[in-house]
C-alpha positions in Angstrom: 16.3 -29.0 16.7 14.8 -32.9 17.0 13.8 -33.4 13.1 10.3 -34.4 12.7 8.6 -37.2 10.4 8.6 -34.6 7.3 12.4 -33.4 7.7 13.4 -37.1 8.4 11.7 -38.6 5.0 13.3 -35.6 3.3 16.4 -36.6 4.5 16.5 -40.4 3.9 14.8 -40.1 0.5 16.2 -37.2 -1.2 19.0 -38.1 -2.2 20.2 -37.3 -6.0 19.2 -34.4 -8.4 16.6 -31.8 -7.6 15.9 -33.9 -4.2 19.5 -33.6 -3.2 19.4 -29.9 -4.2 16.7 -29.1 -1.8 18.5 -30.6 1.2 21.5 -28.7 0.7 19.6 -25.5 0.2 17.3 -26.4 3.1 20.5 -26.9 5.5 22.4 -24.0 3.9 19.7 -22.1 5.1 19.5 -23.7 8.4 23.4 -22.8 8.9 23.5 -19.5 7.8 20.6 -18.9 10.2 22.3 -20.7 13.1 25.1 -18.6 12.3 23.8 -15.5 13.1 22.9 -14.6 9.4 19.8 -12.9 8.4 17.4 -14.1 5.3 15.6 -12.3 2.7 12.5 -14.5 1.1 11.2 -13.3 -2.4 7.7 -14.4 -3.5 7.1 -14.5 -7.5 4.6 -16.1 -9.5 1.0 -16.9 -7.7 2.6 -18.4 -4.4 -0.1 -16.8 -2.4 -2.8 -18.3 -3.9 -1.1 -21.4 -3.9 -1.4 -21.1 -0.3 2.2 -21.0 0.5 1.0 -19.4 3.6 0.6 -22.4 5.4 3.4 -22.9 5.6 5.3 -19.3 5.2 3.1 -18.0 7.7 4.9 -20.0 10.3 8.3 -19.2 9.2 7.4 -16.1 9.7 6.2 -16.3 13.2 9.5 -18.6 13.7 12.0 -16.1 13.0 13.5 -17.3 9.7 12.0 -14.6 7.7 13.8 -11.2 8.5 12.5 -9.6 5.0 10.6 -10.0 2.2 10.2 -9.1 -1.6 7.0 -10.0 -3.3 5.3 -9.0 -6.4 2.0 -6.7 -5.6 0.0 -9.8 -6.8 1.3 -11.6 -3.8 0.4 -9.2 -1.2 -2.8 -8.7 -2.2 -3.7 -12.3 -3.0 -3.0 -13.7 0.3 -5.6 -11.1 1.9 -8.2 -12.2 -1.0 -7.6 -16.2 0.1 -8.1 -15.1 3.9 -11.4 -13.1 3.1 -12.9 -15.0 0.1 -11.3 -18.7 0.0 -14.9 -20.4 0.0 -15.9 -18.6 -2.9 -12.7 -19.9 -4.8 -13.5 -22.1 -7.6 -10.5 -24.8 -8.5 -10.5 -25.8 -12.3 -7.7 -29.2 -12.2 -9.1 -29.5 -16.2 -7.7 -26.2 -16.8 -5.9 -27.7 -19.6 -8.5 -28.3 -21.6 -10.7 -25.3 -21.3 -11.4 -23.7 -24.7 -11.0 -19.7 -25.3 -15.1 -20.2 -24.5 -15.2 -21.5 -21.7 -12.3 -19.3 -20.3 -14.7 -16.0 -21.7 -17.3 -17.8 -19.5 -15.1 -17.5 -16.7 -14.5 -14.1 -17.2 -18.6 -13.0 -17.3 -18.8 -15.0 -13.8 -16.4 -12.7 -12.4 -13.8 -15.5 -12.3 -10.0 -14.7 -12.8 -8.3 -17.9 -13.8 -4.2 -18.8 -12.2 -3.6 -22.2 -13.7 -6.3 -24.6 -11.7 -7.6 -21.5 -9.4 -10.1 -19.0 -10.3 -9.9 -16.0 -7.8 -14.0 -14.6 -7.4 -13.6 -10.8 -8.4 -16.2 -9.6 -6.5 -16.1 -10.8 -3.0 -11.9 -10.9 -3.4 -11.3 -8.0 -5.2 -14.1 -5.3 -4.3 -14.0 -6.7 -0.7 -10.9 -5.5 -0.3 -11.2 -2.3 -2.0 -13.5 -0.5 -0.1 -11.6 -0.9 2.8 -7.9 0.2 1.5 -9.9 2.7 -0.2 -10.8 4.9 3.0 -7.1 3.7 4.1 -5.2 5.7 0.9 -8.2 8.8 1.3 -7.6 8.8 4.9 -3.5 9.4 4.6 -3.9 11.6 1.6 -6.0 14.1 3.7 -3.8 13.7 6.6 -0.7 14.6 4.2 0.7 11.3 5.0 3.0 8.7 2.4 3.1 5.2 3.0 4.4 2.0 0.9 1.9 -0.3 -0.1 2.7 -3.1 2.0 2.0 -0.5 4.9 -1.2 0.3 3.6 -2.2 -3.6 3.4 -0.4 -3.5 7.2 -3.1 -1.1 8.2 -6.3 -3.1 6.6 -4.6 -6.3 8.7 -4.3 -4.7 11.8 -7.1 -2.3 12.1 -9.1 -5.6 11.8 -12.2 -4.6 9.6 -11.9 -7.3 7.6 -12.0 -9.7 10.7 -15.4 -10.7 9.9 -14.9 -12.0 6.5 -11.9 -13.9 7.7 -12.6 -17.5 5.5 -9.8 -19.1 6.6 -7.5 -20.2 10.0 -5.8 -16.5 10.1 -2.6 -18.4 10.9 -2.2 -19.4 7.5 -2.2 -16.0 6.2 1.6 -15.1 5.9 0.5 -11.3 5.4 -1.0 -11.6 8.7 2.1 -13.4 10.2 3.8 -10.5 8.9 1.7 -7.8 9.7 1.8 -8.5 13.2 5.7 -8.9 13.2 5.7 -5.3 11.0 8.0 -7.7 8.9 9.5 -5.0 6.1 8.2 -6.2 2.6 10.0 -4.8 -0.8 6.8 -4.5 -3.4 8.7 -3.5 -6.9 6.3 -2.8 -9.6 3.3 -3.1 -7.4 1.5 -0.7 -10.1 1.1 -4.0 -12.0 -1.3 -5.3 -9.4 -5.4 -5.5 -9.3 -4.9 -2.8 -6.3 -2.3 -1.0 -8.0 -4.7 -0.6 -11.3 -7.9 0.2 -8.4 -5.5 2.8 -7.0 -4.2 4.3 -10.6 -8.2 4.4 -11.4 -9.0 6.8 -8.6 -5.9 8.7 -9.7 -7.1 9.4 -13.5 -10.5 10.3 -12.3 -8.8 12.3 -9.6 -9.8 10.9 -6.4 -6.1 10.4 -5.2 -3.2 12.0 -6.0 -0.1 9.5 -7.3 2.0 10.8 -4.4 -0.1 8.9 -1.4 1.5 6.2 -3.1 5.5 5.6 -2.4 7.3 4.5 -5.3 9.4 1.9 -6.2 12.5 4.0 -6.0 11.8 5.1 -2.9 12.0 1.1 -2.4 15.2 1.2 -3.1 16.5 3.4 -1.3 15.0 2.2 1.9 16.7 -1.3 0.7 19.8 0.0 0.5 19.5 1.6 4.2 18.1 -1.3 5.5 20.7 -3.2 3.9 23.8 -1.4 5.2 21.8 -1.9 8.9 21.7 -5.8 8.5 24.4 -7.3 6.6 27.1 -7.2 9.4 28.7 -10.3 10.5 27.3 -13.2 9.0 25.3 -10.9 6.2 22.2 -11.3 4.2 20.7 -14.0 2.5 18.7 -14.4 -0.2 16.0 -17.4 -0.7 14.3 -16.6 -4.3 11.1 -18.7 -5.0 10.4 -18.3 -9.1 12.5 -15.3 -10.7 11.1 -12.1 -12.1 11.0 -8.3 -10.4 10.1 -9.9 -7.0 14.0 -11.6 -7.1 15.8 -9.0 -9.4 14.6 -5.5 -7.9 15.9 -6.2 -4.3 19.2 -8.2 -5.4 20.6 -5.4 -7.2 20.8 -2.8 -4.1 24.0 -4.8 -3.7 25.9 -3.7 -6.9 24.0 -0.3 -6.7 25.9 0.2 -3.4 29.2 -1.3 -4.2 29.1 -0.1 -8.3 27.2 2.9 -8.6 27.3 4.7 -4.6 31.1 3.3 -4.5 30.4 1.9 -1.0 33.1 -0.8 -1.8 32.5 -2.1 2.0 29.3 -3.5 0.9 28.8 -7.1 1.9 27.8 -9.2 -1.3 24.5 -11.3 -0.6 26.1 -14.2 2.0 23.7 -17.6 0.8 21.4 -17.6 -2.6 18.9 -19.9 -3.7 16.8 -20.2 -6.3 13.6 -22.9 -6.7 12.4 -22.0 -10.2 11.0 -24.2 -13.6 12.4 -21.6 -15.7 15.3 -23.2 -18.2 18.0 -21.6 -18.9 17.9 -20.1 -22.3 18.4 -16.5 -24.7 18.8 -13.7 -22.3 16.6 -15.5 -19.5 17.1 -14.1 -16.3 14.8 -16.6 -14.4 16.9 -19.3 -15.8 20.3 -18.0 -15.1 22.1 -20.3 -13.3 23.3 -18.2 -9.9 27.1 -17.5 -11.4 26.2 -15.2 -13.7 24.8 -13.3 -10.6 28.7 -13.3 -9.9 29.7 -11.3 -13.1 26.9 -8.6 -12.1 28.5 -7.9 -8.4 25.1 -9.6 -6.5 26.9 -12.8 -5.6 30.3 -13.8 -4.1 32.6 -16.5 -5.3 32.2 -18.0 -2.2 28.7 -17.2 -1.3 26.7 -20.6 -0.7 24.8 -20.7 -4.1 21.5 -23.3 -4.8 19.3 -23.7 -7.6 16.7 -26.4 -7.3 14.5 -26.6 -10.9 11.4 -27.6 -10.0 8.0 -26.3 -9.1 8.2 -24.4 -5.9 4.7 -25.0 -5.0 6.2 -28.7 -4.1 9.9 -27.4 -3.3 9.4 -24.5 -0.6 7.0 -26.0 1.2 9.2 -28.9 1.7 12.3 -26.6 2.5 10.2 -24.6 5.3 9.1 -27.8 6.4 12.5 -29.2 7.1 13.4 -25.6 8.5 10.4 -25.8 11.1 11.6 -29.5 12.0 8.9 -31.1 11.0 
């Protein structure tokens, strides 16, 4: 692939330290690719509403993206950006707002992520009467479904079409949709639409069952896994740390240490872009070798960490990975 002005400035300028870091990771990626290899992409933190779909999104439709792992905040944020961006309010003082003026926030149905406020009502309740008829449509119809699948639905039944507030191509739930790209969601219960869908649960609206669980998660993984990681194997591309990275890279040593599949292929390229430092019993700032001692990572398995803020970094990487 001819490099474009992006991937060539990377190249020439990035040089030493975290730079140099994020051109080996970005060509590590590249080659494992190249060489038949397949790539997992975990989302933690608020990537979505950092609008990493502008550029995710396209790795997506590229082909670089064979599965991902996201927190539930991610999948639903990206769908609030698409349908509600305009009513977004960015705070670059957030620094220096005062418990007050954060309460303010609150009573004008602003949730606050660092230097973005995400507009409850036409984000939040936008979405939730849609997905609402979704989960009471399956539940009468006896039917299970993940809740990426769910979100799936919404996407591609296109209901929410007219609210679209954004180019739809920088949606990477849309990208992904449309590929039925398979998305691990551990602890999704944690999310604004996994508290919606526990609500209708207490008041007895919706059974808990509608909703697959995050074992169930696993075990799919695992299958999935076992289908994929021939040849070249499995890679694993971790933006922050968290249950988005540490849920889906343990079906490896689940397989291999507690099934006693010993053919199991460990994880075949790992990188991390994450701010965490490494300290007391951090697991977002463990250096990628202690993944070794825990049976996730090969000696030899290409192994990255660039420390820095991936709302800068992966970008970048995708960037250089899209030629640009």
């Amino acid at each position: 692939m001819t490099k474009g002005p992006v991937s060539q400035f990377i190249q020439h300028h990035y040089r030493h330290f975290n730079a140099a870091a994020l051109v080996d990771a970005a060509k590590g990626y590249e080659t494992h690719l190249l060489e038949g290899g397949k790539m997992m992409v975990t989302l933690a933190g608020a990537m979505s509403t950092a609008e990493l779909g502008i550029s995710f999104a396209e790795m997506i439709r590229a082909g670089k993206v064979d599965i991902i792992s996201c927190t539930g905040a991610n999948l639903e944020e990206d769908i609030m950006n698409l349908v509600a961006h305009t009513h977004y309010k960015r705070v670059p003082n957030y620094r220096d707002l005062s418990p007050q003026e954060e309460w303010d926030l609150l009573e004008q149905g602003f949730n606050r992520v660092t230097d973005t406020c995400i507009p409850e009502e036409e984000a939040f309740r936008r979405i939730q009467q849609h997905i609402h008829k979704i989960w009471k449509d399956a539940e009468a119809a006896g039917e299970r479904y993940f809740p990426h699948e769910y979100m799936y639905k919404l996407l591609l039944s296109g209901v929410m079409k007219e609210n679209y507030e954004i180019d739809p191509k920088n949606s990477w739930m849309l990208a992904a949709a449309e590929k039925n790209i398979p998305i691990i969601v551990p602890g999704w219960e944690d999310s604004t639409m996994g508290n919606i869908f526990a609500s209708y649960v207490i008041k007895g609206e919706l059974k808990a069952s509608t909703m697959k669980s995050g074992i169930e998660y696993m075990v799919w993984l695992s299958d999935w896994y076992r289908n994929n990681s021939a040849g070249k194997g499995v890679g694993f591309f971790q933006i922050g740390g968290g249950i988005a990275g540490d849920f889906p890279i343990c079906v490896v040593p689940m397989m291999y240490q507690d099934l006693e599949w010993t053919d199991v292929p460990f994880w075949s390229y790992f990188c991390q872009i994450s701010d965490s430092t490494t300290s007391y019993g951090s697991y977002s700032g463990a250096v990628p070798n202690e993944k070794i001692t825990w049976g996730k990572l090969d000696i030899n398995t290409p192994k990255f960490i660039v420390e820095s803020d991936a709302t800068i970094v992966a970008p970048l990487i995708f960037a250089y990975l899209l030629g640009w």
